[in-house]
C-alpha positions as CSV (number, residue, x, y, z in Angstrom):
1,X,-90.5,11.6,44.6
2,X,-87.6,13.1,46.5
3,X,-84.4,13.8,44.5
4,X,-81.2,13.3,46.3
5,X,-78.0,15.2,45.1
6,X,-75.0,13.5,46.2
7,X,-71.9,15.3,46.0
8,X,-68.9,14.1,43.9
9,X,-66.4,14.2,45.5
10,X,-62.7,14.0,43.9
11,X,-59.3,12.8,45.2
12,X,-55.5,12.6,43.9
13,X,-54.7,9.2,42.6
14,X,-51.4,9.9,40.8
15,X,-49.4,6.6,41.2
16,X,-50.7,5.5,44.2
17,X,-51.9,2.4,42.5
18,X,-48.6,1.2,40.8
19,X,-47.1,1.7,44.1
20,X,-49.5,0.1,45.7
21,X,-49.3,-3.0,43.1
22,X,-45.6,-3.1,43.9
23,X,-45.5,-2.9,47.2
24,X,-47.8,-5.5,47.6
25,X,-45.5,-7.7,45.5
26,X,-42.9,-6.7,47.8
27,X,-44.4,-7.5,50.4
28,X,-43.3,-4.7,52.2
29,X,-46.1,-4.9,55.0
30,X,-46.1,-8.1,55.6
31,X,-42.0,-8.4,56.1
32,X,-42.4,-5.2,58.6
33,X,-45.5,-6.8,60.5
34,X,-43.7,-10.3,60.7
35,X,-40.0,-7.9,62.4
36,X,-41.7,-5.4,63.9
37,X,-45.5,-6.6,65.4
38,X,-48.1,-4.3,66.9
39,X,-50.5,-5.2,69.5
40,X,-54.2,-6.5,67.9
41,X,-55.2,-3.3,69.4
42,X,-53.9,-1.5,66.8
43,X,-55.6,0.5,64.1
44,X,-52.9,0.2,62.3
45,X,-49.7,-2.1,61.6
46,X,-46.0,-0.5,61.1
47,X,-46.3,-2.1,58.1
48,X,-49.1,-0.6,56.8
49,X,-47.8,3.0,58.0
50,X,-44.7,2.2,56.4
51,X,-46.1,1.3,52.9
52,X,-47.9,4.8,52.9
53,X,-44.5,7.0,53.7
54,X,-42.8,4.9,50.6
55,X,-46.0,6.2,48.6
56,X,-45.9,9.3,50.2
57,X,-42.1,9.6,49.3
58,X,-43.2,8.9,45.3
59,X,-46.1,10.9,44.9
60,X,-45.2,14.3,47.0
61,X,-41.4,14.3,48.3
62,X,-40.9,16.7,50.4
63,X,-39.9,16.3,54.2
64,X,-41.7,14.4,56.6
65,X,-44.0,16.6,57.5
66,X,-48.1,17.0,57.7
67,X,-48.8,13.1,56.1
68,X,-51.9,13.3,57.2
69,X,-53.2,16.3,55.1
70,X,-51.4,14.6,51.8
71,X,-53.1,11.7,52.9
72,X,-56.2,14.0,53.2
73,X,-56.0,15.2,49.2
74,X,-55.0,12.1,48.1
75,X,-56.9,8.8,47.2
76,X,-54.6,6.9,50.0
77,X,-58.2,5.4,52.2
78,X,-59.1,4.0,48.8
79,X,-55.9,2.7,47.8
80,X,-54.4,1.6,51.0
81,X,-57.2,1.3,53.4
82,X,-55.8,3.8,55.6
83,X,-57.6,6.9,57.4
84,X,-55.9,10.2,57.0
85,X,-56.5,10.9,60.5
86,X,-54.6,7.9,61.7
87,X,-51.6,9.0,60.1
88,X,-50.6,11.7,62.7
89,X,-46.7,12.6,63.7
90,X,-47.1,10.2,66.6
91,X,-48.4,7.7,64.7
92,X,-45.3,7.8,62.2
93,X,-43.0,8.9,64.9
94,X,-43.6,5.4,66.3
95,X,-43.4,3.4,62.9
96,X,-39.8,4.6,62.2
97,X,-38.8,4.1,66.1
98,X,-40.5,0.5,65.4
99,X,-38.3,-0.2,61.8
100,X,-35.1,1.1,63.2
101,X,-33.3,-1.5,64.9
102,X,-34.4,-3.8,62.1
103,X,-33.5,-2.0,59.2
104,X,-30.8,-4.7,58.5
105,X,-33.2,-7.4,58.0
106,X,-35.5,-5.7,56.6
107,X,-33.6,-4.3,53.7
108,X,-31.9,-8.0,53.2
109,X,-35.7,-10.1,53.1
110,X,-37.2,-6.9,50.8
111,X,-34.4,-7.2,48.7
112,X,-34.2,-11.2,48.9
113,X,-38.4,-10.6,47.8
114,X,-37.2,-8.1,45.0
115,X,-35.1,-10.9,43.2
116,X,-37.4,-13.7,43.9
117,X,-40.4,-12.5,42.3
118,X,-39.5,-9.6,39.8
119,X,-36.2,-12.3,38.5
120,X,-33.5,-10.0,39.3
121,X,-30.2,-10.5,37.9
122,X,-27.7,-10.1,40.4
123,X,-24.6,-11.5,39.4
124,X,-23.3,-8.3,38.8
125,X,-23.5,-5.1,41.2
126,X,-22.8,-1.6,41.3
127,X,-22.1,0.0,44.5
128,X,-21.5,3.7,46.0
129,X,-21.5,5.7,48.2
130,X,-23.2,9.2,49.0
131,X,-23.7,11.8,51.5
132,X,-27.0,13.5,53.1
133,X,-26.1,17.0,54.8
134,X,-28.2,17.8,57.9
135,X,-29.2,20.9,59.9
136,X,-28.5,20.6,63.2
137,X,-25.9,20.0,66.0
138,X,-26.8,16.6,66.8
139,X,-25.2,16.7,70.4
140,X,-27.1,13.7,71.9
141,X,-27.4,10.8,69.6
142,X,-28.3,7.0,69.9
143,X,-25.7,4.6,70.1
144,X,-26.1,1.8,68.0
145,X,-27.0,3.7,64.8
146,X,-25.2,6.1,62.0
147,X,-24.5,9.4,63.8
148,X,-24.6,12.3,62.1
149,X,-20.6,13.6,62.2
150,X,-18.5,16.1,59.6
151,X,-17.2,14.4,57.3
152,X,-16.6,15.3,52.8
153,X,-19.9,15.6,51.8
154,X,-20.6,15.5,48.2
155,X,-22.5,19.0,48.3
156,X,-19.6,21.0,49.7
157,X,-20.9,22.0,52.7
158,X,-18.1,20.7,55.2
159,X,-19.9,23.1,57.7
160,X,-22.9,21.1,58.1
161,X,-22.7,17.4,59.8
162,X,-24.1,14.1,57.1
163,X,-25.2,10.8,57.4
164,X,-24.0,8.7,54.5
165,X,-26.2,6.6,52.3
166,X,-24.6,3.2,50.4
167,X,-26.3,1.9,47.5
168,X,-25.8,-1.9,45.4
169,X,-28.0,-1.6,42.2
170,X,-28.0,-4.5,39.6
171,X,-26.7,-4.8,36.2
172,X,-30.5,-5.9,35.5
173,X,-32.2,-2.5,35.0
174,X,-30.5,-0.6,37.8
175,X,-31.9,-1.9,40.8
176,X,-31.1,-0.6,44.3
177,X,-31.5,-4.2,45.6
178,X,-29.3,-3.1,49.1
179,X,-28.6,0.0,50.5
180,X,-27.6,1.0,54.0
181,X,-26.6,4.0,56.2
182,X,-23.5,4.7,57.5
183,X,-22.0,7.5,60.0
184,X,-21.0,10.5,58.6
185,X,-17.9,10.2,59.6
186,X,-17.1,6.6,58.3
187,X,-14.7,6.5,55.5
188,X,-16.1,5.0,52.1
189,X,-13.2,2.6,51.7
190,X,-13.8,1.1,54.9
191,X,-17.5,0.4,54.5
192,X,-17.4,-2.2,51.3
193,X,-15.8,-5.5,53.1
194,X,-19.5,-5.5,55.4
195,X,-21.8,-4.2,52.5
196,X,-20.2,-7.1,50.3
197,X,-21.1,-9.9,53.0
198,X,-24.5,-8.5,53.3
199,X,-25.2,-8.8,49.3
200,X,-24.1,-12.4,49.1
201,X,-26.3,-13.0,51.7
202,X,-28.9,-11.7,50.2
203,X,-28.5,-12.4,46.9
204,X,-27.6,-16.4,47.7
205,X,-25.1,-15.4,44.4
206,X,-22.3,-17.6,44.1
207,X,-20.6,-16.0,41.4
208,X,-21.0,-11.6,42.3
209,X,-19.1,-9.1,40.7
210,X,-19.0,-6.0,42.4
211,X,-18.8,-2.8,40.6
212,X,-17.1,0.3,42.3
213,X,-15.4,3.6,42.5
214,X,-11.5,3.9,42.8
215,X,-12.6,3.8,46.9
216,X,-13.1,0.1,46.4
217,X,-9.1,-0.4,45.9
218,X,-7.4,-0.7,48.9
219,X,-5.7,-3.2,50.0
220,X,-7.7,-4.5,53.0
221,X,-10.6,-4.5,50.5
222,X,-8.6,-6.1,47.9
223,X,-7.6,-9.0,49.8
224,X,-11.0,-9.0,51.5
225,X,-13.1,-9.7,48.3
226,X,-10.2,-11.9,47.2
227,X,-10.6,-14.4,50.0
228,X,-13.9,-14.3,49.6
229,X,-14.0,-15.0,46.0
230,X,-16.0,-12.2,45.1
231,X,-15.1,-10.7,41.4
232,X,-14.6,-6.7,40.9
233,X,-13.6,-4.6,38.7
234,X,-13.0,-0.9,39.7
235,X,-10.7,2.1,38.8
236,X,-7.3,2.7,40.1
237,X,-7.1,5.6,42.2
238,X,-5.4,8.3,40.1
239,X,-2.8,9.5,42.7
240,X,-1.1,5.3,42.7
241,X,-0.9,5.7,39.0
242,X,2.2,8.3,38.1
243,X,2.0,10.1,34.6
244,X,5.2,8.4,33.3
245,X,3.3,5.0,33.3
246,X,0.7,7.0,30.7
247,X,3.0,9.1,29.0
248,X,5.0,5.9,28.1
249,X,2.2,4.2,26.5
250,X,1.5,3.8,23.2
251,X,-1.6,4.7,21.6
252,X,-1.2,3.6,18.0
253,X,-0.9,0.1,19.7
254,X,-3.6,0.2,21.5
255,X,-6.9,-2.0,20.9
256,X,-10.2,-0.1,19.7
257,X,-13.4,-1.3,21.2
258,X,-16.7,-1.4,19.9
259,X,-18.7,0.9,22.5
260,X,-21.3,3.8,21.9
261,X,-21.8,5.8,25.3
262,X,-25.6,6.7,25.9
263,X,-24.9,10.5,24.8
264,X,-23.1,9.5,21.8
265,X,-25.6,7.7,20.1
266,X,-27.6,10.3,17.6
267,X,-24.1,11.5,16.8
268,X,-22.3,10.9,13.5
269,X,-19.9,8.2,14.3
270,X,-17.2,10.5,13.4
271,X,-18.2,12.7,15.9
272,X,-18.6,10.1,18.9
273,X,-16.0,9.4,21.9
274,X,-13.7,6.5,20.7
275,X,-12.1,3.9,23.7
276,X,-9.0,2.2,23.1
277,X,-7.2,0.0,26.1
278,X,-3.9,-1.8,26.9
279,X,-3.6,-4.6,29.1
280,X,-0.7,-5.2,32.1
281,X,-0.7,-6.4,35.1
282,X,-0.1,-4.2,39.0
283,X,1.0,-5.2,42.4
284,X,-0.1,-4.0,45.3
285,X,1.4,-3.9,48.4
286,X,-0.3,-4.3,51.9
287,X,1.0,-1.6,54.7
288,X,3.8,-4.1,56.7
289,X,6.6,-6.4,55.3
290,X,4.7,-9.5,56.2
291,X,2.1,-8.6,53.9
292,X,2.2,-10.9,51.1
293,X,1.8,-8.5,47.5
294,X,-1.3,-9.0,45.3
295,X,-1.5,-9.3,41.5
296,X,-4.1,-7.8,39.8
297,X,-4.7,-7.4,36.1
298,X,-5.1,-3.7,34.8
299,X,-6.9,-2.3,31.8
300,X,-5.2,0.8,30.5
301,X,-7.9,2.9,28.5
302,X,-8.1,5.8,26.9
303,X,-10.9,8.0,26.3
304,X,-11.3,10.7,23.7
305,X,-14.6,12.1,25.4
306,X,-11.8,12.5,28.7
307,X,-9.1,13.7,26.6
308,X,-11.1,16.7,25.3
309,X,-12.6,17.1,28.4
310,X,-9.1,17.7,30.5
311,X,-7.6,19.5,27.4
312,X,-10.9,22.1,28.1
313,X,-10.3,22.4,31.7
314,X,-6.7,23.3,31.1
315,X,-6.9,26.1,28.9
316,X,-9.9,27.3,30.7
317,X,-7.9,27.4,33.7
318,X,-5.2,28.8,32.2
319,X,-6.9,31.2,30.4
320,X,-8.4,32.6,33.6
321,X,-5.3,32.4,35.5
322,X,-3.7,34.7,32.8
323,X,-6.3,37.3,33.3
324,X,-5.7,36.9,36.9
325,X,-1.8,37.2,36.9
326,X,-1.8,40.1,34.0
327,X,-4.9,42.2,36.5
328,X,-2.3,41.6,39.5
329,X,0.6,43.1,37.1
330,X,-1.3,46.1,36.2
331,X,-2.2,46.9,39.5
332,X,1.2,46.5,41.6
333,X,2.1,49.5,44.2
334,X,-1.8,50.3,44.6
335,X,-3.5,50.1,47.8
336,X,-4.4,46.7,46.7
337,X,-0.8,45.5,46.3
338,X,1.6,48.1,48.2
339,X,4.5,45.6,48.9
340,X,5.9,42.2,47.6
341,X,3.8,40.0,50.6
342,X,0.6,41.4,49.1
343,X,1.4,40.3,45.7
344,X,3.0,36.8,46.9
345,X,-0.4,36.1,48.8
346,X,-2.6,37.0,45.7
347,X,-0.1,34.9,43.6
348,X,-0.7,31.7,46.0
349,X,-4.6,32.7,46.0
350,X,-4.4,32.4,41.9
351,X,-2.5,29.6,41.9
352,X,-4.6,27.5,44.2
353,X,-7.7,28.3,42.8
354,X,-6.7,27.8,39.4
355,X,-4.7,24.9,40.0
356,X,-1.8,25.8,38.2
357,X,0.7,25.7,40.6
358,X,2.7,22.7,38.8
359,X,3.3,24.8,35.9
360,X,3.7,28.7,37.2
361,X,6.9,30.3,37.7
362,X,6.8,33.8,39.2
363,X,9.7,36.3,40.3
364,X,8.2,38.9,43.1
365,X,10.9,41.8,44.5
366,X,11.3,45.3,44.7
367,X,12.4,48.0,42.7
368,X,14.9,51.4,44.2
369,X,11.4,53.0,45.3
370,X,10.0,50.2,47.0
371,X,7.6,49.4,44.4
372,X,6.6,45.9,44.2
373,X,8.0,44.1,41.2
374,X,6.5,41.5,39.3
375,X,6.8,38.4,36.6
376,X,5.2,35.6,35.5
377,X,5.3,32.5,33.1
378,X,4.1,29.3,32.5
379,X,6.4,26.2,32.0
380,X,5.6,24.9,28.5
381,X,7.1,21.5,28.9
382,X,5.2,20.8,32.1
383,X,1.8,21.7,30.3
384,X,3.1,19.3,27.5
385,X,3.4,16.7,29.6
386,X,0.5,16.9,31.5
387,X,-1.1,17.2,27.9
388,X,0.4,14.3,26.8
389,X,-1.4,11.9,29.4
390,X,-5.0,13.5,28.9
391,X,-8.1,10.8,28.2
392,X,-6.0,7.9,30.1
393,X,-7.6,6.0,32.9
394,X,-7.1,2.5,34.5
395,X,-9.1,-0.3,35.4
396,X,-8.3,-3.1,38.2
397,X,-9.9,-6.5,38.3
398,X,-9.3,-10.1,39.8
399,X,-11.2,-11.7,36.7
400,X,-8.9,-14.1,35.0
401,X,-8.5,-13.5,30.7
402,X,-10.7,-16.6,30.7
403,X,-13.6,-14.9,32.2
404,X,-13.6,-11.8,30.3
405,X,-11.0,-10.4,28.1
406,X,-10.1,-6.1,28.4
407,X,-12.9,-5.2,26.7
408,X,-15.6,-7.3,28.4
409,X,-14.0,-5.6,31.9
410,X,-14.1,-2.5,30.2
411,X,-17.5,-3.1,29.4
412,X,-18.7,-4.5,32.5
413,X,-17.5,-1.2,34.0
414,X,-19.0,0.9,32.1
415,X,-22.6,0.5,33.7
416,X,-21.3,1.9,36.8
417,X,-23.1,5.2,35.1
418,X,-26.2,3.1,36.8
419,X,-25.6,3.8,40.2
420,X,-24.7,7.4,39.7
421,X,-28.5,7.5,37.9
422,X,-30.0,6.3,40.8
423,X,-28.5,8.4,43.4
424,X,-29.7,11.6,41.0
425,X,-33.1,10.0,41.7
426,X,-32.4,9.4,45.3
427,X,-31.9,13.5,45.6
428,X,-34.1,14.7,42.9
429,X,-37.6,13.1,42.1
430,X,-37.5,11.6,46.0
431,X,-35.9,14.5,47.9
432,X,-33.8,12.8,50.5
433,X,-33.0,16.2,51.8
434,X,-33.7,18.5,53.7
435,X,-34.1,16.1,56.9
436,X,-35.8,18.1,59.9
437,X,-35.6,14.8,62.1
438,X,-33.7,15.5,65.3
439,X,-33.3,11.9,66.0
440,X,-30.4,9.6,64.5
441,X,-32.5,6.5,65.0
442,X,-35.3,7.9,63.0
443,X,-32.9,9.4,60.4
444,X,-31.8,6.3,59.9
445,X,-35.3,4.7,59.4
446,X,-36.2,7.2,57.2
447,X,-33.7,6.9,54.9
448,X,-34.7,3.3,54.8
449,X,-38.0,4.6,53.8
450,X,-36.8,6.7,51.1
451,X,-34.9,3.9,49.3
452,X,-37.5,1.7,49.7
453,X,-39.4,3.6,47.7
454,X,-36.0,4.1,45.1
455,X,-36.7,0.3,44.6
456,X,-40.2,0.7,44.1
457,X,-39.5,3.2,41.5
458,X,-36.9,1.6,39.9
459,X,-39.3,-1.4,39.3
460,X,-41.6,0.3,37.6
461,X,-39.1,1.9,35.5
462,X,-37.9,-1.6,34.6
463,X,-41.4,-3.1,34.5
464,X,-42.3,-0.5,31.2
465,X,-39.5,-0.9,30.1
466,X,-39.5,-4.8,29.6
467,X,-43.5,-4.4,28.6
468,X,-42.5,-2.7,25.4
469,X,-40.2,-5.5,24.5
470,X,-36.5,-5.2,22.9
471,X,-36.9,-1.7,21.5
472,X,-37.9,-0.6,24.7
473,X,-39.0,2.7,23.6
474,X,-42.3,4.1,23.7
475,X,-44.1,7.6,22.2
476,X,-45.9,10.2,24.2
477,X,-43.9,10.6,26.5
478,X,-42.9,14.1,25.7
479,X,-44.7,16.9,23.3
480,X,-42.8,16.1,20.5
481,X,-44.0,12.9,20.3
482,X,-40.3,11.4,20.0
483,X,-39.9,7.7,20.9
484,X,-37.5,7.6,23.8
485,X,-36.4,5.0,26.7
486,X,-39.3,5.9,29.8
487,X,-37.5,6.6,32.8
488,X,-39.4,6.7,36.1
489,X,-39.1,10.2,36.5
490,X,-41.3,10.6,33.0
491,X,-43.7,7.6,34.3
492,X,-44.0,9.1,37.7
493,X,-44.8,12.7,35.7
494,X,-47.6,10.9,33.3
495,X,-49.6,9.3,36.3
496,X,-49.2,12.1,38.4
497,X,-52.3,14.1,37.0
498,X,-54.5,10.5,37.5
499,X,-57.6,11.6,39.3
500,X,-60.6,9.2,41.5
501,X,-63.7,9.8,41.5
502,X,-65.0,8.6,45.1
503,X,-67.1,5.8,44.7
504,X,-71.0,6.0,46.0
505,X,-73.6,3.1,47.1
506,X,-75.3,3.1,43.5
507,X,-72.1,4.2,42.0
508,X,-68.2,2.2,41.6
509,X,-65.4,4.7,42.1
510,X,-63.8,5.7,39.1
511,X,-60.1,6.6,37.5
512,X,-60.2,9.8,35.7
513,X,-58.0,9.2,32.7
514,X,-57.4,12.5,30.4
515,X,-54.5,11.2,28.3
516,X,-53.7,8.3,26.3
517,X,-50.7,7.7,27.7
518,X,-51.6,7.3,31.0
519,X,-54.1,4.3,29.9
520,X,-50.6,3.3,28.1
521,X,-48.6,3.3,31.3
522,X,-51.7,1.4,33.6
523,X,-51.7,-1.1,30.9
524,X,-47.7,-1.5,30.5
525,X,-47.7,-1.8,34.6
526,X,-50.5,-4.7,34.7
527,X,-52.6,-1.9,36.6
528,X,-56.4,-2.9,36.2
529,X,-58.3,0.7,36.2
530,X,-61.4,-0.5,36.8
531,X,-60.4,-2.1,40.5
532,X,-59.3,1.1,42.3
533,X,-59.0,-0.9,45.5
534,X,-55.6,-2.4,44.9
535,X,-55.2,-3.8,48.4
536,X,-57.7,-5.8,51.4
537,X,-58.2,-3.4,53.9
């Protein structure tokens, strides 16, 4: 009898099959194929390719570069049907040329499938804006797409041109529903009017609140969502709101609300941020006569968390600008500071980066030997009323009393912390950057891609999450063995060590499963371990 020894042979798994499980809800494939068809030549659809660069994008961010190898390590043949060889540069190349000019619809059917069959809330949305710095000069670019221009990225690298990212994510679990590029360039402000038409579309919502940052309140926005009866609540920008207005205010008066912030909540209660708001009412004013004023209602709060926050800054700043001011006292007539316009330019250097201009007084001359003279102080009263306005903020909204009173718009504004979560997962666990994609068309494709695979990960944050039920907390999750909230960055870490066994004729490919919590998480996600072929070839 001849004994045969076959060779085990062992691949990556990760999460390859939640993602696979949710992009098949999705329907991501079929929505591509149906936009963007191949010939039946092909090996393989855009679809397809594009279902394994949103896996790709969860299990190994990094830029788009050697697929096929990952593909190569990883269980992707068994999971997506897919050879590793078919996934060259060309091959991809050609899939993001394909998906380019119908990013649009895409994105709107995807998102349009998203609510349908996961039952997404969306009669409330959070959107936002940020910025993806690129290397390159980007001479020759495609018209028709976001071109990479300067513009104020969030990173602080004004040297390098961006391309600008938009997300809407739910009240319902924080899910990036819509998102869309933008030139670098393009102001935020502008972009909201479009991005607001696109969500009703998509959501078929006839009541939407929108959700923003202080660059939602313009006027042309204002009236905008106004005539087209969308709700929002966002705050005022802090430069149309003078101090007087808060140092007027009385905070004795003011109404207490019943909230907890997130980092708040294993504090003593004495110890926690406390909320109290006012309520008036604001006019603004379009940019010509003819423009007829609008009346919004405004939510004066005030925030103990903010109060101690600015109150730090200050003497922090302060503090440092006095060791500043007392070194450059020390030191006039050296080589450093032979003359009064040395010392004046060091003083305008302090006072700028310090940013205590509003409140430093300085005398600069000479003395009979041509020494540079020097004083300094800080104006008390100006400090005291700056003090006196610290943890105030305001809020703007076209919601009537009737709808929700100042602490329901307070409320409702408060999960704008959402969208701010999602972009730290947009540029941490799924790398957005660095880009090495010379092309603006593909750039723009890819960062399709990448928040298509934001959704898919915020699904299957929110798919634990409701498994577990109202507590929605779950052990094992870190070595402690605390109960916490999961988070997809925690579910994406668990699964990540998930190994296959490759399959043989007398034997059924395998999961390798070496913690509990992993057969937790497969459970939680509906994820049957024993089918390791997720999807038809």
């Amino acid at each position: 009898m001849d004994v045969v020894i076959a060779p085990v042979v062992e691949r990556r798994l990760g999460a390859l099959p939640a993602s696979a499980e949710f992009l098949r809800r999705l329907d991501l494939a079929g929505i591509i194929d149906e936009l963007c068809p191949v010939r039946d030549v092909a090996h393989v659809t855009h679809g397809q390719v594009i279902e394994v660069l949103v896996a790709n994008r969860l299990s190994a961010p990094a830029p788009l570069v050697q697929v096929g190898d990952w593909a190569r390590e990883w269980a992707v043949e068994e999971v997506f049907g897919i050879e590793a060889d078919l996934l060259n540069d060309d091959r991809l190349g050609r899939a993001l040329d394909a998906i380019a000019p119908r990013v649009e619809q895409i994105i709107g059917t995807v998102g349009a499938q998203a609510i349908a069959e996961f039952g997404i809330d969306c009669a409330q949305l959070h959107w936002d804006m940020t910025s993806i710095s690129l290397y390159g000069d980007y001479e020759a670019q495609a018209e028709g797409y976001p071109q990479a221009r300067h513009g104020h990225p969030k990173d602080r690298r004004p040297d390098l041109k961006q391309i600008q990212a938009g997300l809407a994510v739910t009240g319902d679990g924080g899910i990036p529903v819509f998102h869309r590029a933008y030139s670098g360039g393009a102001a935020e402000v502008a972009q909201v009017v479009g991005a607001m038409t696109a969500l009703r579309k998509m959501s078929a919502q006839r009541d939407l609140l929108m959700v923003g940052d202080s660059k939602l309140i313009s006027y042309p926005n204002v009236t905008a969502l106004l005539a087209a009866g969308v709700q929002f609540v966002a705050p005022c920008p802090a430069a149309q709101v003078k101090d007087d207005v808060y140092a007027a205010l009385d905070l004795e008066s003011a109404r207490l609300v019943d909230y907890t912030a997130a980092r708040d909540a294993g504090k003593d209660p004495t110890l926690r941020a406390q909320y109290r708001l006012l309520e008036d009412t604001v006019t603004i004013k379009g940019p010509r006569k003819a423009d007829p004023p609008v009346v919004l209602r405004r939510i004066l709060v005030h925030s103990t968390a903010n109060a101690t926050a600015q109150r730090t800054a200050r003497e922090r700043k302060l503090s440092r600008a006095r060791e500043e001011l007392d070194t450059l006292q020390r030191n006039l007539g050296t080589r450093y500071y032979p003359d009064e316009k040395a010392v004046a330019a060091r003083v305008a250097v302090i006072s700028r980066n310090r940013r205590v201009g509003p409140y430093l007084h300085t005398t600069i001359g000479s003395d009979e030997n041509g020494r540079p003279t020097f004083t300094w102080s800080f104006d008390q009263q100006a400090i005291d009323a700056e003090a006196a306005v610290d943890g105030w903020y305001c809020l703007l909204t076209n919601l009537t009393a009737e709808h929700a009173d100042a602490e329901q718009v307070f409320l409702k504004y408060k999960g704008q912390a959402g969208v701010e979560r999602r972009y730290g997962d947009f540029k941490g666990p799924l790398a957005v950057a660095p880009m090495f994609l010379q092309d603006n068309r593909r750039i723009t494709a890819l960062i399709t891609v990448i928040c298509l695979a934001l959704l898919v990960f915020c699904l299957i944050e929110r798919q634990v999450r409701q498994a577990l039920g109202h507590d929605q907390k779950m052990r094992g999750l870190y070595p402690d063995n605390r109960a916490v909230r999961p988070t997809g960055r925690l579910i994406f870490y668990h699964l990540s060590s998930l190994r296959l066994r490759v399959g043989t004729a007398t034997d059924p490919p395998t999961i390798l499963i070496i913690r509990g919590i992993q057969a937790e998480l497969l459970a939680l996600l509906g994820i049957d371990e024993t089918r390791p072929r997720w999807l038809e070839t």
